[in-house]
Structures are given as C-alpha cells and as structure tokens.
N, C-alpha and C positions, 0 to 999 in steps of 0.2 A: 427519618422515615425510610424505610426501605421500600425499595423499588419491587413495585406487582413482576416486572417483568423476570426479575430472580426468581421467583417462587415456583418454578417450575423446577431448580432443583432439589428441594422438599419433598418431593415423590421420591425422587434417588439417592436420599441420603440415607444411614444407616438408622435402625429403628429407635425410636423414642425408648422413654422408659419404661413403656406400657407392652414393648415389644410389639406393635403394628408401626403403619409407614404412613405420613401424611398426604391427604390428597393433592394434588399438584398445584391447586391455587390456596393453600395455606400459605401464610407466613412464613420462613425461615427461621424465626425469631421464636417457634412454638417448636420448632424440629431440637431435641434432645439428643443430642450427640455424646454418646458414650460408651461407653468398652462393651464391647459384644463380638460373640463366634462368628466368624464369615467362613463357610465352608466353603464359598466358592471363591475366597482370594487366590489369586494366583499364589504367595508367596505361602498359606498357610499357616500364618502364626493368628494364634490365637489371643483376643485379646486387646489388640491392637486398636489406640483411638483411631475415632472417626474422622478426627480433626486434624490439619496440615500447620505447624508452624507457619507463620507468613513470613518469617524475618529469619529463621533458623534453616538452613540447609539440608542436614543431616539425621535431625529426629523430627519424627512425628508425635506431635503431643497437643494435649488441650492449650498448652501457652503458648504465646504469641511469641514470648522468648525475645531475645535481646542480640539484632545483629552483629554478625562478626566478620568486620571489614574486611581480611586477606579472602575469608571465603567469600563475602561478596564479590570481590575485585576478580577472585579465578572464577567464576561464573561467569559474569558478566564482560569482561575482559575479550574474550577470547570472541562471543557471540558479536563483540560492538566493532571486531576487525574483520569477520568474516561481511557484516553492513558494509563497510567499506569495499571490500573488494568485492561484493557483487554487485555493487554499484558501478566500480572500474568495469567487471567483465559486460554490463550492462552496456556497459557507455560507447566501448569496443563490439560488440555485438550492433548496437543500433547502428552504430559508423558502416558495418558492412552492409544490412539489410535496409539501410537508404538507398542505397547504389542498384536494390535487386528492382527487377522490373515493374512487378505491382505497385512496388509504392514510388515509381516515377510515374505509372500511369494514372495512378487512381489516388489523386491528394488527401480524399478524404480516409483511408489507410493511415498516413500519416499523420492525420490530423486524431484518431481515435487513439493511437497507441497513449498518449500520455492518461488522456481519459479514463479508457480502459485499466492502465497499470495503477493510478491513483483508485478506483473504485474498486480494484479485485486485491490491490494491497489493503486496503481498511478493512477489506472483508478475511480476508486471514489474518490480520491483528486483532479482530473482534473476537473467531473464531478462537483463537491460539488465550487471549485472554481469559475466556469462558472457561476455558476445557482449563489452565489455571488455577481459577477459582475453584472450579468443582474437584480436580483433588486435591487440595489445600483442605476443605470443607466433607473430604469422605469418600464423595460418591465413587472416585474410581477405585476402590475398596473391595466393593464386590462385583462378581463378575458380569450378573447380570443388568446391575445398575450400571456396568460399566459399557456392555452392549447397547442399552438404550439411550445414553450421551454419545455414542460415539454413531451410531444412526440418525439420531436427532439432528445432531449437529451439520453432518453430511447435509443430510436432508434439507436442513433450512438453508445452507451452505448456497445449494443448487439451484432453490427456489431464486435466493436472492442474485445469483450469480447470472443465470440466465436474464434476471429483470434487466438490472442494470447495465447487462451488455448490451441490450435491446434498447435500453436510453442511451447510453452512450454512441453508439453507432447511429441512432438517429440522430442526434446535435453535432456530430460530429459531420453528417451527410450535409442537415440543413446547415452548417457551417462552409464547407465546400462550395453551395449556392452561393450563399449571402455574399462572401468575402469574394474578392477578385484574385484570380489568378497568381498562385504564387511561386517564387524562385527557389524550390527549398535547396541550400546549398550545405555543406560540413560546416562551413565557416561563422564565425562569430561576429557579424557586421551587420551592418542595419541601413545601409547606402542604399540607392532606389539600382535599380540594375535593370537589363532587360532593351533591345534594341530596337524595338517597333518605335520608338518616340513617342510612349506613353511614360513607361517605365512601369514596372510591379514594384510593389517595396517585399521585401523579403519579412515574413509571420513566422517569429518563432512561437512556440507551443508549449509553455513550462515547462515539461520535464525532457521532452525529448532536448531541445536545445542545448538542456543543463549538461546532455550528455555528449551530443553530438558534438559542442565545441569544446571538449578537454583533449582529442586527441589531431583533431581536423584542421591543418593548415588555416589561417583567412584564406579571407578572398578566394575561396576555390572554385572550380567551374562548376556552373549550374546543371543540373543533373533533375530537371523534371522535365519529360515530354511537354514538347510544345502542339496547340490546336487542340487540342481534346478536351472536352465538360462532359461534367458527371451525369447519367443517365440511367434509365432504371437497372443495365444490366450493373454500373457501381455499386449500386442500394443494394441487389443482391448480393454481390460481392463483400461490402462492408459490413451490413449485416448478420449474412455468412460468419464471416470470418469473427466477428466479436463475438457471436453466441459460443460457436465451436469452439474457441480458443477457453472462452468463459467457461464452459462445461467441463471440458478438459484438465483446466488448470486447479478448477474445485476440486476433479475427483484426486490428482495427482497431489495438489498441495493440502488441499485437505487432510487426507489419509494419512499424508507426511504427517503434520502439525500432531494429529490425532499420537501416532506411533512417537513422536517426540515426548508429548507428552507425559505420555506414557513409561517411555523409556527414565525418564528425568525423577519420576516418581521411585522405578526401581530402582534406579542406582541413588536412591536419596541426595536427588539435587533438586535445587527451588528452578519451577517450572517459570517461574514472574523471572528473572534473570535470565531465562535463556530461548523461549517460546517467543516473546512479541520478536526481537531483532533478529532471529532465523526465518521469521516468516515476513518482516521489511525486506531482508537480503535476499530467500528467493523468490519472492511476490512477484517480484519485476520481472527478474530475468528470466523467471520458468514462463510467464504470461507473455514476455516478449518474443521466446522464442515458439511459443503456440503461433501466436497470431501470426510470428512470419512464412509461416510451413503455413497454414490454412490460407492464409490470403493466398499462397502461390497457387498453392494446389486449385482454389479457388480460381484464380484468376485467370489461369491455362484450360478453365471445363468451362468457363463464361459462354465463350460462344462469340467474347468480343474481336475486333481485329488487334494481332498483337503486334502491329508496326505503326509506330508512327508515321503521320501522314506527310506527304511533301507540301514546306509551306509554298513550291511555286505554284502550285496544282490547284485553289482553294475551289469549293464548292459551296453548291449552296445548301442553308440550312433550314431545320425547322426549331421546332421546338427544342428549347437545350435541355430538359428533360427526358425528351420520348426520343433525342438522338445524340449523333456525336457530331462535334463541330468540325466542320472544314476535312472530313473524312466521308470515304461511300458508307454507304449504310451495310451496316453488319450483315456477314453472310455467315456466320457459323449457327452450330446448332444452337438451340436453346438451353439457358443456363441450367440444365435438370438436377447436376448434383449442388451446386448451388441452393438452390430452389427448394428443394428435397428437403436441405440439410437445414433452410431456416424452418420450414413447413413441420418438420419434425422435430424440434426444437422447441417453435412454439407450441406447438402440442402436447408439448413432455412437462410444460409448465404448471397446467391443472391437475396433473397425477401426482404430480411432485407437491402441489400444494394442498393435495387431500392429506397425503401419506405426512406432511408437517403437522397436520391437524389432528391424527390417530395417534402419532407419539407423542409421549409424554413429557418430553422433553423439550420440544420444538412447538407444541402447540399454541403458548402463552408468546413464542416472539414471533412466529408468525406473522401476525399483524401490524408488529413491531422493529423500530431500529431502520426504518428507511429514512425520513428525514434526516439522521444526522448523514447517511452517504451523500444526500443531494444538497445541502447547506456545505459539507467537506469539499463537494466538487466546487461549485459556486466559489469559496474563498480561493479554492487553488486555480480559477480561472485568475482571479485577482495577481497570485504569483507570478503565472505567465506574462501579464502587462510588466509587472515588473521588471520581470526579466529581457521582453522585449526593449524595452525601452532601455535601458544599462548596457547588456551584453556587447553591444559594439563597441560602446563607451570605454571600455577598462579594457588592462591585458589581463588574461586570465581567471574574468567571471563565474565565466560556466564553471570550471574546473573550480574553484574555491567555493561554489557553491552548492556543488554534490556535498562536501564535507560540511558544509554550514549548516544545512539544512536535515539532511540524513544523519548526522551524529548526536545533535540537539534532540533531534526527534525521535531517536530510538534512545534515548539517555531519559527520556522525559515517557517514553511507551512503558520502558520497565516500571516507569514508581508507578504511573498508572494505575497499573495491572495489581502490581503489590499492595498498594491504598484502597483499591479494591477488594483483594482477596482480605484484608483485614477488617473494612467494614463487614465484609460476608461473615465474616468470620466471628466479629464483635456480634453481630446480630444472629447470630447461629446460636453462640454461645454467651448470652449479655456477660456472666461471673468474670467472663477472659479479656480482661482491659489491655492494651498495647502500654508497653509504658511509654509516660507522653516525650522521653527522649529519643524515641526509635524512630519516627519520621525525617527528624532531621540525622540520624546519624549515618538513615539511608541514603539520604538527598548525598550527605557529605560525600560518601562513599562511592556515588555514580559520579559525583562532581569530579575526584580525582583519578575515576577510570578514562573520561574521554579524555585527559588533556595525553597520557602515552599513545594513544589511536593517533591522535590529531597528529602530535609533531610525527609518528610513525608515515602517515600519508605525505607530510608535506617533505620530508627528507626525500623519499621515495618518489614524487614529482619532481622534486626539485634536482634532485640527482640525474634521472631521467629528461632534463631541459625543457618540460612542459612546461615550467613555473618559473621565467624570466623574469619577476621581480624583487627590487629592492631590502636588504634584511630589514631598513626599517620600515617598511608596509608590511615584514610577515611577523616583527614583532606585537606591532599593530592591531594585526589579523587575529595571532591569540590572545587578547587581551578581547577582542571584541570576541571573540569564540566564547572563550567564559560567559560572559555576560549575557549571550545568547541559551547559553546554558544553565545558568541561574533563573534565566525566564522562562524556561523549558521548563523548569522545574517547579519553580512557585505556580506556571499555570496547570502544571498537571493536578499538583493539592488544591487549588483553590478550586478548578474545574472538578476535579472527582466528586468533593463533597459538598460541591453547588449538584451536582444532578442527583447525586443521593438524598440532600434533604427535598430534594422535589420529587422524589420518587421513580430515578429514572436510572437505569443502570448502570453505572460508569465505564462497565467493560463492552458495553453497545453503542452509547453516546459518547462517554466523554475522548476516545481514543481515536475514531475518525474526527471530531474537530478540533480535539491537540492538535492533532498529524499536518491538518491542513494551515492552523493560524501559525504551528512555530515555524513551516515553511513561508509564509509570508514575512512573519517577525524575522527572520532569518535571511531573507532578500532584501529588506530593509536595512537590518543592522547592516550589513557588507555594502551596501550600498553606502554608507556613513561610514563605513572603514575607507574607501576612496577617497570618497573627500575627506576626510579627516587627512588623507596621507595626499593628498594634492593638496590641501594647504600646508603640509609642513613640507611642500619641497619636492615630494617624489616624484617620480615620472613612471606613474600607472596608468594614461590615457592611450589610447590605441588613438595614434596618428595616419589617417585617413587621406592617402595622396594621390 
C-alpha cells in the first residue's frame, strides 16, 4: 500500500497520458509517467522520461536497471568519508566551544546541543531523502514543478524546524532543573568529583560526550561556573538560541541539500548515494556552529551578570527560578534582543504554517512526520545512558563510537532512501519491477564501502595516538563493525517496507528511527566488543587511581 503521505508529489510529476496533472491527493500509482516535451527543463532535451533509475547512476530511464558496483562505491565512497570527518571537525569544534562562556554559565546550552543536532539532523535526512525520491520519479524535470518542491520543502523545513527547537530547548531547560548540578568536564570518566562534600557525578549527554571525549585528555579540570541555577533570563537564552540556530540552520542547510540535489541530477549521479550522508556530515557541524554564535551573542545582550560569584561572599536566595543563587540580583538591562528574537520566532510559526498549507507540495505532510522525530529523540535519550554508563569504563569509547554509530548509520540512510525511491517508483510505475537481485547487490555494495572508511579513520587515530589500544581489540572492533553494519542494513529493508505496507512514508518515518535504534544498536554492540576483548586478555579498561 502506498503511503497518503507521498501523494502530494502526483501534482508535480509529469503529465499522465491524458496530458492533464493529478490532483495532489491522488494516488501515485494513477500518475503515468511518460516521455513528454518539457519546455521549461533546464537541460532542453526533448523527450526525456519522467522516471529516475534507482539503482543506475548515469541514465534516466523507465527501468529500475541493474546496479553497478564501482559506480556505486565512487558515489558513495567519497560522501561516507566526508561523515567521518565532519564528525572529527564536529568533535574538535565542541572541545573548543565547551570552554566559551555561555556554556559554562548556562548548563542547559549544553544540555540541548545533542538534542537539537539529533532532531535538526533527521530533519535534513528526511528533507535530502524526499527531494531524492522526487527526481528519481520526474518532478525535478520541470521547472516549475521544480520551484514548487523546492518551496514546499523549505517551507515544511521551517515549520518543523522551529517546532522542534521549541521542544528541545524546553526538555532540555526543564532538564537543567530536575537534574542536579553538573561537572561537565572534556574528559571521559564517570568518578563523583566536586569539593563541597557532596560530590556531583559528572552527565554525559549522548552525542555531545561521544565527541567531546575523542580529543580531551581524562580527568581534565572542570570548566563549569560554580553558584549559579538557571532562571527565566536562561530560558530566554536557551530558547533564543535553539529557535535562531534552528531557523538558520534550515534556511542554510536546506537550500544546500536543495542545490545538491539538484546538482547530482545534472551531472547524472544517484542523489540516494550522496544526499542523506552530506546532509549527516553537515547537519551537526553547521547547527553546532549556529548555536554557538547565537548563545554568545545571546548571552552577552541577556542583561545577566557575566562573572561568577565569590563562593566566600554567599547570599541569600529566593526562588531558583525568578533568581540566581548565591549571586546579587541582576542589574543589567532586560533581555530585549533575546526576547525579541523568540517573540518573533514564535510568531513566524503560524505564517509559515498557512503558507505549508497553500503549497502543494507541503500541504499533505504538514500534519505529518512529527512522531517519528519525538520517538527518534526518546530512543537516542536511551544511547546517552549508554554511553554514560561505559564511557569511563574503556579507553577510547567515545572516539570508537563516532565511527560505530555514524558509519552504520549513514551506510544503512543510503539503502534507506534508495528502497524508497523504488517503491515510489514501483508504484509510479506498477510495469517497472526491480529485479529481485538488486536489493541485495546494493546492500553488498555499501557493505564493502564502509569497511575502506573504517580502517581509513582508525589508521589515522591511531597514528595520531588518540587510539592507545591493543591490535587485538581493533581486530575485534572490525569484526564487530560489520556485524553492526549487516544490522544496519537488514533494518533499513525490513523497516522501509514495514512502514510502506502500513502506509507511511519511508523517507519521513523510517529514516529518523533507523538513525536513532542503529545508534543504540551500535553502543551496545561496542559495548560487547569490550568485554568480549576483556575476556580474552586485553587491557581496555580505563584504571581509575
């Protein structure tokens, strides 16, 4: 059964046999896809099917055609290294912008960045998947069909980018309350720290951790303002900074994706190969470096006091809410551009959500595709326990678990995307059957692109002395890497055509909660790569003196 939620590109495909365009909640499966004049293609040829190879690179044709592994491998190849190193330059980047002010003063900053980069990444791999599908299947063909995807998509882009910045920074605020005071340090240790004779334990924070401990000494000194709880001018601030960063980051990464796309079409290459893992690679690091210009900026027009207090000097308090603790009470001005900036923000919401509803393209998901972001969050709060609990445990966690988790999962994003565009594609066009060996010859084919990335990254750590252990825990490691990546893979197919026979879109649902379970699957298996290599002998525990 096809998914209602697809049927909004059926307006934008090229014309039926009848030579009119189906209304936007028809079927895909009624849309007739066949050689016709496009006077407004950019390229001019006449002629040319509507239809995108899904497994072929090079021609556009009504068949689905029969993949060809070297040009798989240089597609895909290249896109699954630049994942890797924007996860390095990611990881190097957070290391600095722990250290900057705001996010010593204001924990819950740090507490939203993983939040935020988990839910504005699923949103450019949904994005980047769609825009996929639809020229595989025509629509970016014509010009004007091509103006209406590429508004639409913005558009919903926006709608949702702003939501869910708006949730994130609030769980991320009322998380700051709940939780008690924490040490956040570079280091990859989990020991109680802290001099009052209480002790704090140190909360790592799924992804951020993952990153902060591949370059950061242990045991480093703790680096968060002491005396100070979060109060409404924080909220402002958090806030602030997630919607801005969030809006920002759509129109920037959007656009990109958009123009990727795009580009990948004219120079005849498969957009399923090289759209999801450029928009993994710079999901993060372009949202990381928003938010840490916006928090600053933010945080210096607060209106808060920017020194920390003297612990000999305490005062008294009131409410840890409506004040700051063991500090005088704020003498600056009021947080206006703050203030301003969520005020106008939230306001931008209901325009942006009419203007999803007059296009045509946007109007059917509108309503749709939020559950799987907040089920995606949900299981990737689950990663973080994992990770907190481990990462002090072993040498070299963090860092072995950028590549476990991010490689599986962009290795497991492209079949995704591609098992996608060929149901769309099969149900576009029922006559154009996949032959039933090209599923696996694609699986084959991603299977033997990650393992040159892999050993590529760990030569290059290990070279560099990050990666102090034993060859046999890293022969280990890739043996468990495959295996992580075989399950990447069998759950991207079994996941894609569980939500299609239920009617739900694979490129909206099934690719935020891949993203999210093969990161957990992924902190597990490494988690059994340890022990597995602590019972034969190894010495991969972080001793604790």
């Amino acid at each position: 059964m096809a998914p209602l939620e697809t049927h909004e590109l059926a307006s934008l495909a090229p014309a039926n046999g009848n030579g009119f365009y189906e209304n936007h909640d028809a079927r895909i499966s009624k849309v007739s896809i066949q050689e016709y004049h496009d006077e407004g293609s950019d390229d001019g040829r006449e002629g040319e099917s509507a239809s995108a190879a899904l497994l072929g690179g090079h021609t556009r044709s009504n068949s689905l055609g029969i993949p060809d592994p070297p040009v798989e491998a240089r597609q895909t190849a290249p896109t699954l290294f630049l994942t890797v190193l924007g996860m390095m330059f990611t990881g190097a980047l957070l290391q600095r912008v722990t250290h900057w002010k705001p996010m010593r003063a204001v924990d819950e900053l740090f507490i939203l960045i993983p939040m935020l980069n988990n839910l504005k990444g699923n949103l450019e791999l949904v994005l980047s998947a769609r825009l996929a599908t639809a020229s595989h299947i025509g629509v970016l063909d014509r010009r004007s069909s091509r103006r209406a995807l590429i508004a639409g998509s913005l558009s919903l882009l926006q709608v949702q980018a702003l939501c869910v910045s708006a949730l994130a920074a609030t769980v991320s605020f009322l998380l700051g309350l709940a939780l008690p005071d924490t040490a956040v340090a570079g280091g990859s240790t989990g020991e109680k720290v802290g001099g009052d004779g209480k002790g704090t334990r140190r909360w790592h924070i799924g992804k951020v951790v993952r990153e902060l401990v591949k370059q950061a000494p242990h045991k480093a000194p703790k680096i968060k303002d002491e005396g100070t709880t979060s109060g409404w001018r924080e909220f402002i601030i958090v806030i602030a900074t997630a919607m801005s960063s969030a809006c920002l980051s759509g129109l920037i990464l959007g656009s990109f994706m958009c123009s990727v796309v795009i580009l990948c079409r004219k120079f005849k290459l498969d957009p399923d190969n090289i759209a999801p893992p450029i928009a993994s690679c710079l999901g993060d690091l372009v949202t990381l470096t928003l938010t840490a210009l916006t928090s600053t900026l933010f945080f210096y027009t607060s209106g808060r006091p920017q020194d920390p207090p003297r612990p000999t000097t305490p005062q008294n308090t009131t409410s840890a809410f409506l004040s700051i603790r063991d500090t005088p009470p704020a003498t600056g001005h009021f947080p206006f551009l703050p203030f301003l900036a969520t005020v106008g923000l939230i306001v931008l919401i209901p325009f942006v959500f009419q203007l999803c509803r007059h296009l045509t393209f946007s109007r059917p998901l509108v309503r749709d595709g939020w559950s799987p972001l907040v089920v995606a969050m949900a299981i990737e709060s689950g990663t973080g326990l994992v990770l907190d609990w481990y990462v002090g445990r072993y040498r070299g966690f963090g860092m072995l678990a950028v590549v476990m988790t991010s490689l599986p999962g962009s290795v497991g994003a492209v079949f995704v995307s591609r098992l996608s565009t060929e149901l769309h594609q099969s149900e576009s066009s029922p006559s154009n059957k996949a032959p039933g060996g090209n599923p696996k010859l694609v699986s084959l084919t991603l299977f033997a692109v990650g393992f040159p990335v892999l050993l590529s990254y760990l030569l290059f750590v290990w070279g560099a002395g990050w990666l102090p252990l034993p060859v046999g825990f890293v022969a280990l490691f890739v043996g468990i890497f495959g295996i992580t990546v075989v399950v990447a893979l069998a759950l991207a197919y079994y996941l894609t055509h569980l939500f299609w026979r239920y009617g739900f879109d694979p490129d909206a649902y099934c690719l935020p909660v891949h993203s999210a379970v093969v990161d957990l699957i992924g902190q597990l298996f490494l988690v059994a790569c340890y022990e597995l290599a602590n019972l034969f002998g190894n010495d991969v525990k972080i001793r604790i003196t």
